[in-house]
C-alpha positions in Angstrom: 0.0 0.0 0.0 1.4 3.7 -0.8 0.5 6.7 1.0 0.8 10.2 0.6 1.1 12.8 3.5 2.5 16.2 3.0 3.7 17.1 6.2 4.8 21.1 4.5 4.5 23.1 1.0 0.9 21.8 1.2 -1.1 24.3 -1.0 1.7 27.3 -0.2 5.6 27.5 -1.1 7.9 26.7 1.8 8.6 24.3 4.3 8.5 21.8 1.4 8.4 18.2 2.6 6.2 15.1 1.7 6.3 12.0 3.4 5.3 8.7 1.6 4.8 5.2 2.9 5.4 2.4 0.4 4.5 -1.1 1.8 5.1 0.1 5.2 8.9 1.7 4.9 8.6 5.3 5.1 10.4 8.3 2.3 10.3 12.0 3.3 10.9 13.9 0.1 12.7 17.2 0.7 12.4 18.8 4.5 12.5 22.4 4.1 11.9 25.9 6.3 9.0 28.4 5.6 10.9 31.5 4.0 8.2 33.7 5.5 8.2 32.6 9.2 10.9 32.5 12.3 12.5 29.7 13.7 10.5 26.6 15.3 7.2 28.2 13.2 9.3 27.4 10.1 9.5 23.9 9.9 7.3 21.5 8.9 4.8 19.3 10.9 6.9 16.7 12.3 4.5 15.7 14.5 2.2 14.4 11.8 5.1 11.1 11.3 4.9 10.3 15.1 3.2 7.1 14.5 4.6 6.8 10.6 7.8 5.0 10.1 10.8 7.2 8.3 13.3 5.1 7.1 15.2 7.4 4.0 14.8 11.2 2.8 15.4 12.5 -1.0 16.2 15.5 -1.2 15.4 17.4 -4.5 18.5 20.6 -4.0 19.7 22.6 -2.4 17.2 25.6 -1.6 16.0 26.1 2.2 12.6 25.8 1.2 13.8 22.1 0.7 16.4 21.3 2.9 16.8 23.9 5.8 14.7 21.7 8.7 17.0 18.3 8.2 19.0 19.0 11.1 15.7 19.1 12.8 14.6 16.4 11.7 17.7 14.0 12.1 17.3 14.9 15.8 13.5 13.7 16.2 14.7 10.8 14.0 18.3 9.9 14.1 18.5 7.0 11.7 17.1 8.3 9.0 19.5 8.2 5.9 19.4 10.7 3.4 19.8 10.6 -0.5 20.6 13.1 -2.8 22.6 14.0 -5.7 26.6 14.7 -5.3 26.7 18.5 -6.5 23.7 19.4 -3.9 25.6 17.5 -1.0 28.2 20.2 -1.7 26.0 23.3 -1.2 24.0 21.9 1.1 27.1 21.9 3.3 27.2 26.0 2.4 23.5 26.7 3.0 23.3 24.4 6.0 25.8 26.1 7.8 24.7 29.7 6.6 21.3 28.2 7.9 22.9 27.7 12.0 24.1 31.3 11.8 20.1 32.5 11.4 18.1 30.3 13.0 20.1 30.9 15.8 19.1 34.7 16.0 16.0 33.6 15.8 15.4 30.8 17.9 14.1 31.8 21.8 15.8 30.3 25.1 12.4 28.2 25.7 13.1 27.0 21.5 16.5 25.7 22.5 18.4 24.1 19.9 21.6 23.8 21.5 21.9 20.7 19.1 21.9 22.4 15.5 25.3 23.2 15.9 28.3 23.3 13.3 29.7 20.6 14.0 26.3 18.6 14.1 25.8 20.1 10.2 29.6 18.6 9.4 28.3 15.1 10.4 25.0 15.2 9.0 26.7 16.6 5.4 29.4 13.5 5.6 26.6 10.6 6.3 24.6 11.7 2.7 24.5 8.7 0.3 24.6 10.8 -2.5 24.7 9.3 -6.3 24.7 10.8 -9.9 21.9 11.8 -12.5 20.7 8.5 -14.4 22.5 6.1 -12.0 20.3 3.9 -10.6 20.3 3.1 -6.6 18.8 0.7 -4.0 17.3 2.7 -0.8 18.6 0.8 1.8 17.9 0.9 5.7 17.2 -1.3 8.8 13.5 -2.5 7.0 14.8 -3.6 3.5 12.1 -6.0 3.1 10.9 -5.7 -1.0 13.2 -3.3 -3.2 12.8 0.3 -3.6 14.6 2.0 -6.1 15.6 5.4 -6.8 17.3 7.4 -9.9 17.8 11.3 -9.9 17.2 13.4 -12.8 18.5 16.3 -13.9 15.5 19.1 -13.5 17.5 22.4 -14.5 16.5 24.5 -11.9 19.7 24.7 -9.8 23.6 23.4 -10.0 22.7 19.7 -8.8 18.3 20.1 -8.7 16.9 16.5 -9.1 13.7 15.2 -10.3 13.7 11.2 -8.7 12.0 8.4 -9.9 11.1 6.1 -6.8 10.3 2.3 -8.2 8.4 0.3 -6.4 7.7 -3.5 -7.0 7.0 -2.1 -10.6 4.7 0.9 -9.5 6.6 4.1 -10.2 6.4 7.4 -8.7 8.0 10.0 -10.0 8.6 13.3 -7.7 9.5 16.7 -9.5 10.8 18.7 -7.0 11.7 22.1 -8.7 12.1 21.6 -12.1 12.2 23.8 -15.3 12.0 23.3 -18.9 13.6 25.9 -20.7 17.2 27.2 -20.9 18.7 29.5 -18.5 22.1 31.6 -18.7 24.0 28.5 -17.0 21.5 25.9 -16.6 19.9 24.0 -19.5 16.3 22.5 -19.6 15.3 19.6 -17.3 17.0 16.2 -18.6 13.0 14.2 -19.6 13.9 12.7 -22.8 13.9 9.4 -21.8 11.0 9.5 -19.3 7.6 8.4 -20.1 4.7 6.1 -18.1 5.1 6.4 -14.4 2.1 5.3 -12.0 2.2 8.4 -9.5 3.3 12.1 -10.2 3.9 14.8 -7.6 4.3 17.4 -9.1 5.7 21.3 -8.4 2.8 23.7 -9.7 4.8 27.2 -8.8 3.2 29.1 -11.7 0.0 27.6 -12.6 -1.4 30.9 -11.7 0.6 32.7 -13.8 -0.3 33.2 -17.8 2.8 31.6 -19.2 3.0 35.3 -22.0 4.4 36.9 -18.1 7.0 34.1 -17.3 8.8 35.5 -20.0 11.4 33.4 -22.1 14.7 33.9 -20.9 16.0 35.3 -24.6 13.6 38.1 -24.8 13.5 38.8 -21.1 17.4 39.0 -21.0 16.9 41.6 -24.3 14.6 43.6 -22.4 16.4 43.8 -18.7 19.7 44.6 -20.7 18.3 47.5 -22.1 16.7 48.8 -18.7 20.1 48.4 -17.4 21.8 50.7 -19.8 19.4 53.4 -18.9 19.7 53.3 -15.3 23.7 53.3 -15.9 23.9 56.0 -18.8 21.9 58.2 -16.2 24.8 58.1 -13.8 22.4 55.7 -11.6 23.0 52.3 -9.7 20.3 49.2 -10.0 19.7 47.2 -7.4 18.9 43.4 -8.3 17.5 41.4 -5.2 18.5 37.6 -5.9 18.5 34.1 -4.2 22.4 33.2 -2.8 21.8 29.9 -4.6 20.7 29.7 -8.4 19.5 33.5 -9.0 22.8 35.3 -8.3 24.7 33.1 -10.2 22.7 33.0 -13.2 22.0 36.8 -13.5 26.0 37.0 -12.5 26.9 35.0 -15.9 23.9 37.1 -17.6 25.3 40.1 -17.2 28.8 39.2 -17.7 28.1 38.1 -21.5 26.1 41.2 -22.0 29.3 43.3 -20.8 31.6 41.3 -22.8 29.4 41.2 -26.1 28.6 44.7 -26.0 25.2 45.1 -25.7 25.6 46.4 -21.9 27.6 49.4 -20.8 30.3 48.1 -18.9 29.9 49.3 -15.0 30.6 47.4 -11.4 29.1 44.0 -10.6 28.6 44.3 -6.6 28.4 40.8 -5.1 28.5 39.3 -1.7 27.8 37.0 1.1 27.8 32.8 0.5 26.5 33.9 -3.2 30.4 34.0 -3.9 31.0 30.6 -2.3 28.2 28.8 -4.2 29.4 30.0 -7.1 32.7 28.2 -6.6 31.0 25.4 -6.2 29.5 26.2 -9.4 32.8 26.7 -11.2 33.7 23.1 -9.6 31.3 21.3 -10.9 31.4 23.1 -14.6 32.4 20.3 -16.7 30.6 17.2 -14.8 27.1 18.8 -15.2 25.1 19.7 -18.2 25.8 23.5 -18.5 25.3 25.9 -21.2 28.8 27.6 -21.1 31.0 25.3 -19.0 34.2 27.3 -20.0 33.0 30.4 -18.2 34.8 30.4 -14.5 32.1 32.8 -12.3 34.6 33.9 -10.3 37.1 35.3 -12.6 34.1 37.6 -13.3 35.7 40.9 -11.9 33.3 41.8 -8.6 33.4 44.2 -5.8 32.0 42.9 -2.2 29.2 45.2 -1.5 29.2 44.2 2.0 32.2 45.8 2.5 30.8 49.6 1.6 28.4 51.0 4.5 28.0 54.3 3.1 25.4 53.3 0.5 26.2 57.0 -1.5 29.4 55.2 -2.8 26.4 53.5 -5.3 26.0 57.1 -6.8 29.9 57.7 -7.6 30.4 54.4 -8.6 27.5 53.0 -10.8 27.0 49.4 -11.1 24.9 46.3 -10.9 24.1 44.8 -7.3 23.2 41.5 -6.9 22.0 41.3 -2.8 20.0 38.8 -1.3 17.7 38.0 -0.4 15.2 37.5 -4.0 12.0 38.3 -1.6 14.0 41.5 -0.2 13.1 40.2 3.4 13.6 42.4 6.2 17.3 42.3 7.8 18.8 41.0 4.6 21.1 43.0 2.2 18.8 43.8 -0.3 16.1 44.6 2.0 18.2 47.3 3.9 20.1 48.5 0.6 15.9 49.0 -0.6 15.1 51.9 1.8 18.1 53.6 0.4 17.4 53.1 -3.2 13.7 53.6 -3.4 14.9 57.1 -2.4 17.0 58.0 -5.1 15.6 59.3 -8.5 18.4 57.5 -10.9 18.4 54.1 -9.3 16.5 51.3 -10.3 15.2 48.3 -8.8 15.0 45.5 -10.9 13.0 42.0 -10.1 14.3 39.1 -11.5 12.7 36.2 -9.9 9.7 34.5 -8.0 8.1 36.8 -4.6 5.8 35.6 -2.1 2.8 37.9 -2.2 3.4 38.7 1.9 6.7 39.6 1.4 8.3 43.2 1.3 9.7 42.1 -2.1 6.4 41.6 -3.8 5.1 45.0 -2.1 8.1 46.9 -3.7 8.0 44.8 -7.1 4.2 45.9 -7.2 4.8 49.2 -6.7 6.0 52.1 -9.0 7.6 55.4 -9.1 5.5 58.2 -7.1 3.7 55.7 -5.1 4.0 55.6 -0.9 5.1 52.4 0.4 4.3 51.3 4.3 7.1 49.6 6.1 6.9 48.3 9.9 3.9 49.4 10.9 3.4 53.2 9.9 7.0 54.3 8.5 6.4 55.4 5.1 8.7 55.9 1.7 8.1 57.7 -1.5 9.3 56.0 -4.0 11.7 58.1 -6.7 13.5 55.3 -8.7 13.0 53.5 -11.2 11.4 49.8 -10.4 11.0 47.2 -13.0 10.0 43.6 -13.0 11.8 40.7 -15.2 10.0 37.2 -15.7 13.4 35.0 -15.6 11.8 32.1 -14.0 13.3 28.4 -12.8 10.4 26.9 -12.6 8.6 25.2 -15.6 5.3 27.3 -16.3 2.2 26.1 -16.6 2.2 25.0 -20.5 5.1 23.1 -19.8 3.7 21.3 -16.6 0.8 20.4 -18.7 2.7 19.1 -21.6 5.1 17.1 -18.9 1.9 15.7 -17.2 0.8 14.2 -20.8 4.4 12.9 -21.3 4.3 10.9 -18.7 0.6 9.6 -18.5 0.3 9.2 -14.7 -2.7 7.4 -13.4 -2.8 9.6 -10.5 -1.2 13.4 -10.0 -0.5 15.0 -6.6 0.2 18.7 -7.3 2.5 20.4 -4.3 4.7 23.9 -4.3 2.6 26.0 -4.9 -0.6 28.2 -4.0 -4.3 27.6 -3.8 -5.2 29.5 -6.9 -2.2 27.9 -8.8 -3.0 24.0 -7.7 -6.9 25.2 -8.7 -6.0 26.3 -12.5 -3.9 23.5 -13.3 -5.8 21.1 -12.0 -8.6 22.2 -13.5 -6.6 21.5 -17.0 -5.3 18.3 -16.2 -8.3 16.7 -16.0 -9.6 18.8 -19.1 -6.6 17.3 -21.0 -6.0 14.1 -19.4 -9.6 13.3 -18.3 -9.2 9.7 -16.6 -6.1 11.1 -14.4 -6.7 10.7 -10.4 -5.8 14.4 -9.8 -5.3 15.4 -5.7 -4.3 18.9 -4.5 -1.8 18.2 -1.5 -3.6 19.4 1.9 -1.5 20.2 5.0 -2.3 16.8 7.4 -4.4 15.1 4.9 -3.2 11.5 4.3 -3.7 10.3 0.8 -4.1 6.3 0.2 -2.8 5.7 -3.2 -3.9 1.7 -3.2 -1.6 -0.8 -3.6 
């Protein structure tokens, strides 16, 4: 018998984790935090698997949306072994750590978590089993009763993202994760030539809300942000480009690089910072053992100033130049949050979007706003906004066409749709069954176990 019981990123994006039970061993697939909510409020319901068995966890990459709660979760279940590929077993180790260093300003005495330590991340990093894209492994634990298999996939979203096939005495689930299926400026398209009939999909549904003519395609998208960058910098201005540390900044990093260097962009500072500058040497590592688009391109000898060494933010104005902060949502104490308040201030600056915002974040409040409008921040303080803001559709996530189009490639009998809201689970579910009318379709409830038969 297999069961279904998402446990986090029910219906909502964050916290992502999804526990399944396949002839009584039990998978978690992914364990992340809630980017939107503080410490022990973050993670998912772990509660929910008190009377489940966990034997393994796949993880999908390396965002904290997907991974950031393990070390919370190996404590409430110490055995567990977790799978994933060898590139995301690298930067988890980067984003783990980086994750101690927060959650630790945000965790109260009565929270303690005197065991998410450092050293506790070190171990947990060294015991992953972690195997290639298209290499075939055996989940193996204490209960290894039947075989369940397992094969990553590349899914193009991030250095080392995996889709997974999970086979079970011939029924086969197949797990997304993040995935997207068009080309970015270092990742190519999620690796689905040679899949076709699986039993059970679960799949992402991050912009089935969204008309697929706003995602943008990267080509004309990266036509139309290189031109709003020239004006910003022919004005004497600085542009502000809020970013994830993991898969944004490096990709817009390369972006605007081979603008620079082909001409079409005025040449002007790059500003980076923070662990965006270690992932990308993980990036550069990994260059030639991954499919990437330009795999002679070295990140870092991209020349780059470290904006977290200027604290008087008028340097921007005497120095024009591109600034890639994080976080992507512009959430309050991060860099690009706190450079904001000084750029929505100044008439030649721009801010520039480049990626997916939660709709109760300050990012999508800024990215929704425009020039002239008052903004409200904590409570009553109010800005006027005088520069320039502008929003770019350079998505990592497969839209909605392409989910659709997947969904028929693979002919599931039954479709589980998770990451992602209400309103975007509602629209494509509503066209799955219009284009694949005998599918078992089910919209992932917090809590709400799903029997999936034998």
């Amino acid at each position: 018998m297999i069961k279904f019981l998402p446990i986090g990123g029910a219906r909502e994006i964050g916290a992502n984790s999804y526990y399944l039970q396949i002839d009584g061993r039990g998978i978690l697939l992914d364990c992340g935090i809630h980017p939107r909510k503080k410490g022990i409020d973050s993670l998912p319901l772990f509660d929910l698997l008190e009377n489940y068995p966990l034997d393994f966890v796949i993880v999908s990459h390396a965002h904290q949306d997907h991974i950031g709660a393990l070390p919370f979760l190996i404590k409430k279940f110490p055995h567990v072994i977790i799978y994933t590929t060898p590139y995301t077993k690298e930067l988890m180790s980067v984003t783990l750590h980086n994750a101690v260093n927060i959650l630790k300003k945000e965790i109260t005495e009565e929270e303690n978590i005197s065991f998410f330590t450092h050293e506790k991340i070190d171990l947990l990093v060294r015991s992953i089993r972690d195997y290639d894209y298209n290499e075939e492994f055996e989940l193996l634990g204490l209960n290894s009763s039947g075989k369940l298999k397992g094969c990553f996939y590349d899914a193009g979203h991030i250095l080392g993202s995996a889709m997974v096939m999970i086979n079970a005495n011939d029924r086969k689930i197949f797990y997304t994760g993040d995935m997207n299926l068009s080309k970015q400026s270092i990742e190519v398209r999620a690796d689905i030539e040679s899949l076709n009939n699986v039993d059970i999909l679960i799949m992402e549904s991050t912009y089935g809300d969204t008309d697929t003519k706003l995602t943008g395609n990267w080509e004309s998208e990266s036509n139309r942000f290189i031109s709003e960058l020239n004006k910003i910098i022919t004005r004497g201005g600085s542009v502000l480009i809020p970013v994830f540390a993991l898969g944004k900044m490096q990709e817009m990093l390369m972006l605007i690089n081979e603008a620079i260097k082909s001409g079409k962009l005025t040449d002007a500072e790059i500003y980076t910072g923070g662990i965006g500058r270690e992932i990308s040497n993980i990036y550069d590592r990994f260059r030639y053992v991954v499919r990437r688009k330009n795999p002679e391109t070295e990140l870092k000898q991209i020349l780059q100033s470290n904006l977290n060494e200027i604290s008087d933010y008028n340097y921007y104005k005497k120095n024009p130049g591109f600034v890639l902060a994080s976080s992507g949502m512009m959430l309050e104490g991060t860099s690009s949050y706190q450079l904001a308040q000084f750029w929505l201030k100044q008439k030649d600056f721009g801010i520039f979007g480049v990626g997916y915002v939660d709709p109760s974040t300050p990012g999508y409040k800024i990215m929704n706003a425009k020039k002239n409008d008052a903004l409200k921040f904590n409570g009553d303080r109010q800005v006027n906004i005088e520069c320039d803001i502008n929003r770019f559709y350079f998505s990592a996530h497969a839209n909605r066409d392409s989910l659709i189009k997947f969904a028929k490639k693979l002919e599931p009998e039954t479709v589980i749709l998770v990451h992602g809201g209400e309103s975007a689970q509602n629209w494509l579910g509503y066209n799955l069954l219009t284009y694949m009318p005998g599918v078992k379709l089910y919209s992932a409830e917090l809590g709400r176990e799903i029997i999936l038969g034998d």
